[in-house]
BAFI-3210 file (N, C-alpha, C; in Angstrom, 3 decimals, decimal comma, padded with zeros to 6 digits):
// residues 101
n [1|2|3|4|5|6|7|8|9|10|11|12|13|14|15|16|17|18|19|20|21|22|23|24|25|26|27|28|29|30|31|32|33|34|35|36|37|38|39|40|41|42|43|44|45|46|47|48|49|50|51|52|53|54|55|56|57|58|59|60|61|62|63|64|65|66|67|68|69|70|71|72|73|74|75|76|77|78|79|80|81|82|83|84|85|86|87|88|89|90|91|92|93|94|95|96|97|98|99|100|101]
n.u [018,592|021,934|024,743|027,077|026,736|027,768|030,966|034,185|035,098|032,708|031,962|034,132|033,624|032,444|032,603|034,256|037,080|038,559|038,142|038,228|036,449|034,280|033,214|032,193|030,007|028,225|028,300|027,114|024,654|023,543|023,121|020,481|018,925|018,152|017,201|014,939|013,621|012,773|011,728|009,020|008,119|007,843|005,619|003,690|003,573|002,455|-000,229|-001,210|-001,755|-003,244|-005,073|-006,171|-006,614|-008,661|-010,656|-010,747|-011,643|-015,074|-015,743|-015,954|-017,729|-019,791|-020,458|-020,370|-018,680|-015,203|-012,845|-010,397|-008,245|-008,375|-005,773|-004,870|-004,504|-001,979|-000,323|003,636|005,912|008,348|011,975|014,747|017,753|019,626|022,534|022,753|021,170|021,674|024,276|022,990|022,083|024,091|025,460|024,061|023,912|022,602|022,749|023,832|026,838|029,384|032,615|034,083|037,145]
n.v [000,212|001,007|001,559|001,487|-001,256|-002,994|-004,222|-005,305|-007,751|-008,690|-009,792|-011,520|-014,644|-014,475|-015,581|-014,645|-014,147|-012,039|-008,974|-006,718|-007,989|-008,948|-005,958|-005,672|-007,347|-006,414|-003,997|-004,252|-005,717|-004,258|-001,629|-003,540|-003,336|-000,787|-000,080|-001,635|-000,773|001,960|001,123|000,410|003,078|004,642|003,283|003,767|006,485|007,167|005,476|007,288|009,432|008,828|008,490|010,663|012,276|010,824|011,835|014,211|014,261|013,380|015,191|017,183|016,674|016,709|019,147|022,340|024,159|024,643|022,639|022,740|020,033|018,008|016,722|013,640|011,804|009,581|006,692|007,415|004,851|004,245|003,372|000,700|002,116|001,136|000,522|-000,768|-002,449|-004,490|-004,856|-006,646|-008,378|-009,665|-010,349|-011,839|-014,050|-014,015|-013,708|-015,150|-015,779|-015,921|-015,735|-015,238|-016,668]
n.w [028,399|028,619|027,424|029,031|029,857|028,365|027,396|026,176|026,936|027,195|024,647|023,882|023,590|021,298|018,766|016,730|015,439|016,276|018,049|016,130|014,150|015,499|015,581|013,233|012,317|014,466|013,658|011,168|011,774|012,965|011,074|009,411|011,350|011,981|009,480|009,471|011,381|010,009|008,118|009,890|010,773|008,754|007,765|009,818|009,527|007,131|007,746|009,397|007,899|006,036|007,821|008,350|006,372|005,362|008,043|007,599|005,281|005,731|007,060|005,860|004,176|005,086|005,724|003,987|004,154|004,579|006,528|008,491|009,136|011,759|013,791|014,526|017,487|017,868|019,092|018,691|017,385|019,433|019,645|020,466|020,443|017,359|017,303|019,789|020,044|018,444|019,571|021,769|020,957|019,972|022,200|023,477|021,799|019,473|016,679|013,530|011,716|009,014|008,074|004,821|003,372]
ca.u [019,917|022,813|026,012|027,938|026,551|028,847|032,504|034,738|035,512|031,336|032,311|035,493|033,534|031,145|032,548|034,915|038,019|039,231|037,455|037,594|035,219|032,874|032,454|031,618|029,329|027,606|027,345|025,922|023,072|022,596|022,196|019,559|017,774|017,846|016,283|014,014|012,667|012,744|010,124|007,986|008,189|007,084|004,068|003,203|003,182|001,747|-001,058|-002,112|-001,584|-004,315|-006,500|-006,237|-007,178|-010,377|-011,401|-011,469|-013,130|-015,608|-016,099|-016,044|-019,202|-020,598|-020,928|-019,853|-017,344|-013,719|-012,747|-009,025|-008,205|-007,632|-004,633|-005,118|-003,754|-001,297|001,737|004,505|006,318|009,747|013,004|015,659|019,125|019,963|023,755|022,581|020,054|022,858|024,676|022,689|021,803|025,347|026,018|023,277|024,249|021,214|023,369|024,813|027,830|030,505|033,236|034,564|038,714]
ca.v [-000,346|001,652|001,812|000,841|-002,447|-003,604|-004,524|-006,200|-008,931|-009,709|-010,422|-012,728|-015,934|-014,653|-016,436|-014,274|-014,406|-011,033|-007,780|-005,805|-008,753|-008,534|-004,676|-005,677|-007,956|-005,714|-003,004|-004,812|-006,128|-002,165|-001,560|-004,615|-003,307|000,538|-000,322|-002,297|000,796|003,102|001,336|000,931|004,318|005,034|002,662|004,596|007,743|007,277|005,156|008,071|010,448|008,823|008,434|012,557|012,491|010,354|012,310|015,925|014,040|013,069|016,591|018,533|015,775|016,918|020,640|023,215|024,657|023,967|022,702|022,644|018,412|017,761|015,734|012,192|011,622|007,820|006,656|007,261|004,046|004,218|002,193|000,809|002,099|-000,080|-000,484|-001,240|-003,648|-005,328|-005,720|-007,171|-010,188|-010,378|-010,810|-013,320|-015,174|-014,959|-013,394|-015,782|-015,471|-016,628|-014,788|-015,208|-017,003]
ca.w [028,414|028,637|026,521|030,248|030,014|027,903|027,844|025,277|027,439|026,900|022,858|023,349|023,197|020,145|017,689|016,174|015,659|017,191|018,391|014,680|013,639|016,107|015,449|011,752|012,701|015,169|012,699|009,528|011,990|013,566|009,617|009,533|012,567|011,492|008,165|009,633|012,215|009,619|007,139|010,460|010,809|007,442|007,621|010,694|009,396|005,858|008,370|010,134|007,102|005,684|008,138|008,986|005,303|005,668|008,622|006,585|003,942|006,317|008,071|004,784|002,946|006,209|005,580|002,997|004,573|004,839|007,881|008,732|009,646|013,233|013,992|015,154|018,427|017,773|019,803|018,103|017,852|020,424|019,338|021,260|019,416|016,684|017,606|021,151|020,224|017,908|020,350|023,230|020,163|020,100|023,496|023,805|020,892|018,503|015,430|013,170|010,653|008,664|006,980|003,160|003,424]
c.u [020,915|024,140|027,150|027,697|027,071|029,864|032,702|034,742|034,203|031,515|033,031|034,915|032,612|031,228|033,558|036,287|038,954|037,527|036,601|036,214|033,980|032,573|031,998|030,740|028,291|027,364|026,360|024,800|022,949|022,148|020,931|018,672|017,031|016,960|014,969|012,615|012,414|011,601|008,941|007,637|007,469|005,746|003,632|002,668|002,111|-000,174|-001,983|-002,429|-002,945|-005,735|-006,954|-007,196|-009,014|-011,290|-011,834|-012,170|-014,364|-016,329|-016,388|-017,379|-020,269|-021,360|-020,377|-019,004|-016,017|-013,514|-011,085|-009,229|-007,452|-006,454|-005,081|-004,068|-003,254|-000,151|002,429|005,401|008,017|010,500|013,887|017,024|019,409|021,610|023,527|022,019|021,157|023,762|024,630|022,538|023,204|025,831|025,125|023,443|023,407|022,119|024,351|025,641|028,453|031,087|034,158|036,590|038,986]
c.v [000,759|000,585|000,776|-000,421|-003,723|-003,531|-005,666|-007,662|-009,410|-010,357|-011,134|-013,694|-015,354|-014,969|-016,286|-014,362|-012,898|-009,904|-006,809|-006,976|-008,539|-007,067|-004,862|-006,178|-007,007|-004,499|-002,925|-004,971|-004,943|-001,866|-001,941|-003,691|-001,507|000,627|-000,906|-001,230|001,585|002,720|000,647|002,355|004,842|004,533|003,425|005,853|007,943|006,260|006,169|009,640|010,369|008,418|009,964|012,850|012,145|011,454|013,434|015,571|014,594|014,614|017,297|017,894|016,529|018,572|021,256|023,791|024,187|023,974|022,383|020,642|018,736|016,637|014,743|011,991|009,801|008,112|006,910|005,834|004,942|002,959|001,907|001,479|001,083|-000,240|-001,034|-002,582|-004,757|-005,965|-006,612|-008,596|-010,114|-010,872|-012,105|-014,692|-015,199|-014,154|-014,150|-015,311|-015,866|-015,419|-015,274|-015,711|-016,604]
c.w [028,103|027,807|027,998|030,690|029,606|027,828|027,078|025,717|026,914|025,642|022,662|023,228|022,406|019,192|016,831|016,036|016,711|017,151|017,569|014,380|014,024|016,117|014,025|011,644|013,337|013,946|011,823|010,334|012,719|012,356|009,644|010,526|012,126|010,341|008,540|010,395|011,147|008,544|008,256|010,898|009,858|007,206|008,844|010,098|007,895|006,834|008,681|008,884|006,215|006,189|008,773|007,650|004,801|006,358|008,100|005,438|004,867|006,717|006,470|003,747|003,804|005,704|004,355|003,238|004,972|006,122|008,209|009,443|010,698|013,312|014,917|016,297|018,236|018,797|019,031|018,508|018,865|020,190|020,058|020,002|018,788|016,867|019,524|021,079|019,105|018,712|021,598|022,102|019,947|021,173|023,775|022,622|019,568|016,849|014,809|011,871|010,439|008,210|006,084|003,418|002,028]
res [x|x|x|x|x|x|x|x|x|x|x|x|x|x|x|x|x|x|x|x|x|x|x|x|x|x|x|x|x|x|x|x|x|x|x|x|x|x|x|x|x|x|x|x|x|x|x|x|x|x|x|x|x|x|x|x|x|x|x|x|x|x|x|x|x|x|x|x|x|x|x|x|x|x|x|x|x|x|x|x|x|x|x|x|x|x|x|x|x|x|x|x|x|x|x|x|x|x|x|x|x]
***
């Protein structure tokens, strides 16, 4: 998804009362979504961190000699942008909110 996919006009019926809103809106849940990637990210990497760790156990019970640990070939996860992906659930509707009078 591209950035050129959107257009203000898509946000006038989202609920808000004007434009500034809906960028406040859209940001707090890019926050939400960024936080959210970033401790799968971390369980990813502490995942494979210890299973690199296993494997040089493994190799080094094996023999007497030190063996340098091979790196585990994983996907790396791939994210969409979190203000992108904020705002396609805004455009579709699935983000709800109130705001404080």
């Amino acid at each position: 998804m591209q950035t050129k996919d959107f257009f203000p006009e898509d946000f006038l019926d989202s609920g808000t009362a004007n434009i500034y809103e809906t960028v406040l809106v859209i940001a707090k849940r890019a926050r939400q979504i960024g936080e959210l990637q970033k401790r799968q990210i971390d369980r990813h990497l502490g995942q494979t961190e210890m299973m690199e760790q296993a494997a040089a156990r493994a190799r080094t019970e094996e023999s007497d000699d030190y063996v340098e640990p091979e790196p585990i070939d994983r996907p790396v996860p791939r994210f969409e942008k979190p203000v992108l992906a904020a705002m396609q659930e805004m455009k579709e509707g699935k983000i709800d909110f109130e705001f404080e009078e």
